[in-house]
Every structure is written in C-alpha cells, then in structure tokens.
C-alpha positions in Angstrom: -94.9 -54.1 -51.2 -93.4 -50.8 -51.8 -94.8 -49.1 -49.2 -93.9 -51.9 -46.5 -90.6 -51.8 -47.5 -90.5 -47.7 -47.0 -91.9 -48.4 -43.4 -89.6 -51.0 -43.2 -86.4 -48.8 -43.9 -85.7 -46.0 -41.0 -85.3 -43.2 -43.3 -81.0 -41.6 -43.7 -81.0 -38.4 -41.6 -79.4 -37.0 -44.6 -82.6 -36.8 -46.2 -81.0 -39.1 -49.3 -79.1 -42.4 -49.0 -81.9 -44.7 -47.5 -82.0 -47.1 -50.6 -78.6 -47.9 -49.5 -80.1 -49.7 -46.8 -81.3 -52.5 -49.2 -77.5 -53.1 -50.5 -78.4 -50.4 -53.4 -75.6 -48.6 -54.3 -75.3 -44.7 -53.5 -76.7 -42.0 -56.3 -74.1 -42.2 -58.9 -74.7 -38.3 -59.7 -74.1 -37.7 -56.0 -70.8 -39.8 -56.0 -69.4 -38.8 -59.2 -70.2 -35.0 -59.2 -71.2 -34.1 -55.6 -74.8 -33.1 -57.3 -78.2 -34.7 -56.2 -80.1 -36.4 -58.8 -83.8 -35.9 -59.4 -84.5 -38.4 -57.8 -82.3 -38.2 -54.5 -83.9 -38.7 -51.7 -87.6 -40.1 -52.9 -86.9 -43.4 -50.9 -86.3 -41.3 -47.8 -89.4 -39.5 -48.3 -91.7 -42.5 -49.0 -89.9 -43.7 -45.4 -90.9 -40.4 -43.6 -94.0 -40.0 -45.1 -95.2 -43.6 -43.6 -94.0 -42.2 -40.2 -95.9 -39.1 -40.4 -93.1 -36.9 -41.1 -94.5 -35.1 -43.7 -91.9 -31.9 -43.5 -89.1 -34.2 -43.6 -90.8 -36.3 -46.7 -91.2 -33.0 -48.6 -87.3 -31.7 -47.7 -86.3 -35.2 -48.6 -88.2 -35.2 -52.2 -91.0 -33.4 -52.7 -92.2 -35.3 -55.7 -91.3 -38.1 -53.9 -93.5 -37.5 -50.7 -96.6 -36.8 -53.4 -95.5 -40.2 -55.2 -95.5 -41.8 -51.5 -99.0 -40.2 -51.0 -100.4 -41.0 -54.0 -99.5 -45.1 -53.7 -100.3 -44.8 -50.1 -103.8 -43.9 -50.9 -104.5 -45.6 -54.4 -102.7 -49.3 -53.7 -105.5 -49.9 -51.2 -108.3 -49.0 -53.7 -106.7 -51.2 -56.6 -106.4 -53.6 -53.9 -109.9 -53.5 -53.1 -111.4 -53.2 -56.6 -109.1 -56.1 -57.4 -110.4 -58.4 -54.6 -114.3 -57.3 -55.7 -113.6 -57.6 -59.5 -114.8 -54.2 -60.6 -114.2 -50.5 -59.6 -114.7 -49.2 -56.4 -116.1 -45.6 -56.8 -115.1 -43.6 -60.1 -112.6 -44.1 -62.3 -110.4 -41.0 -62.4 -110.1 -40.1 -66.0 -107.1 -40.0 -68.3 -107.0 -36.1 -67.4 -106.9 -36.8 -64.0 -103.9 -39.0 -64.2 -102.1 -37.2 -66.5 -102.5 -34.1 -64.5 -101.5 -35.6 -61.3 -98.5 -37.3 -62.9 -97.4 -33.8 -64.5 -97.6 -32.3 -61.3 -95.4 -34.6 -59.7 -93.4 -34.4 -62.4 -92.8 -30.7 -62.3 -92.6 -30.5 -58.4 -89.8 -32.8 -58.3 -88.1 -31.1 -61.3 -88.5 -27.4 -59.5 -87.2 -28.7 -56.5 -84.0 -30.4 -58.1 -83.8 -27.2 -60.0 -83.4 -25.1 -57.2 -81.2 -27.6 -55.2 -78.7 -26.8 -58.0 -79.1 -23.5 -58.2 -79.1 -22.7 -54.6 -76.0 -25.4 -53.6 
C-alpha cells in the first residue's frame, strides 16, 4: 500500500514536503525552527525512488531511499510467502535484520547530521 501511494504522489521538487500532498501537515521542526527533521524528505524519496530517480531519492533522504528499496524489494516476497503459506527462499537471520535496520538507521542520522552542520 505504501509503495502505491509513493508512486501515486509526484514527489515536492524541494526534495521534502510531498506528505503534504495527502492533507498531512508540513514538518513541524521545519516550521517552527527552519531545521529539517530526520525524517524530512523520506516520503519524497520513496516517490523518486519508484520513478527511477535514484540521485534525487538519496538527496531527498538517504535513509529513506534505502527504506524505499528495502520495502520495494521485501513486500513482494512476504507477499509471496504469504500467498504459499511458508517462506520463499531463506530466512534472513535476526543479524541480518538488525544490521540492515542499523544501517539505515545511521545513514539517515549522518545525513541529517550534516544537513545541520553544513546549513
């Protein structure tokens, strides 16, 4: 569902702001103290990433592109292994996960870091 309703939403040329699109209100971090939240822009990248913009997904949110990627390319196997009733393929393993989710983590982290420090 997610990833339809990225498709669905032409992604804000400011590289944040496409959420508002869906009556959402703008980043409150943004509007109170002219700073982008962690999380600014990830709904613009899931949108350019479905259009094969992938340098715009990553300048958007980088974490958010990976997020984008990582649903993009998962929901269809859980999709699959839930239609069939058992696992398609292997497993990934709980170090897996937790590795992948730390490095999205930290990607989108560094990049709000140096958003702030850089203006």
């Amino acid at each position: 569902m997610l990833l339809a309703v990225a498709f669905w939403l032409p992604p804000s040329p400011l590289g944040f702001g496409t959420h508002q699109q869906l009556g959402l209100p703008p980043c409150t971090l943004l509007d109170w103290y002219g700073i982008r939240c962690p999380s600014c822009g990830m709904t613009t990248a899931w949108s350019c990433l479905l259009r094969g913009q992938i340098v715009p997904a990553l300048q958007a949110n980088a974490g958010g592109a990976m997020l984008a990627l990582t649903a993009l390319v998962g929901g269809p196997w859980l999709l699959a292994s839930g239609i069939r009733g058992r696992w398609i393929g292997k497993l990934p393993s709980d170090t897996w996960v937790i590795a992948a989710t730390l490095l999205i983590l930290v990607t989108t982290l560094t990049q709000w870091t140096l958003r702030l420090s850089l203006g």
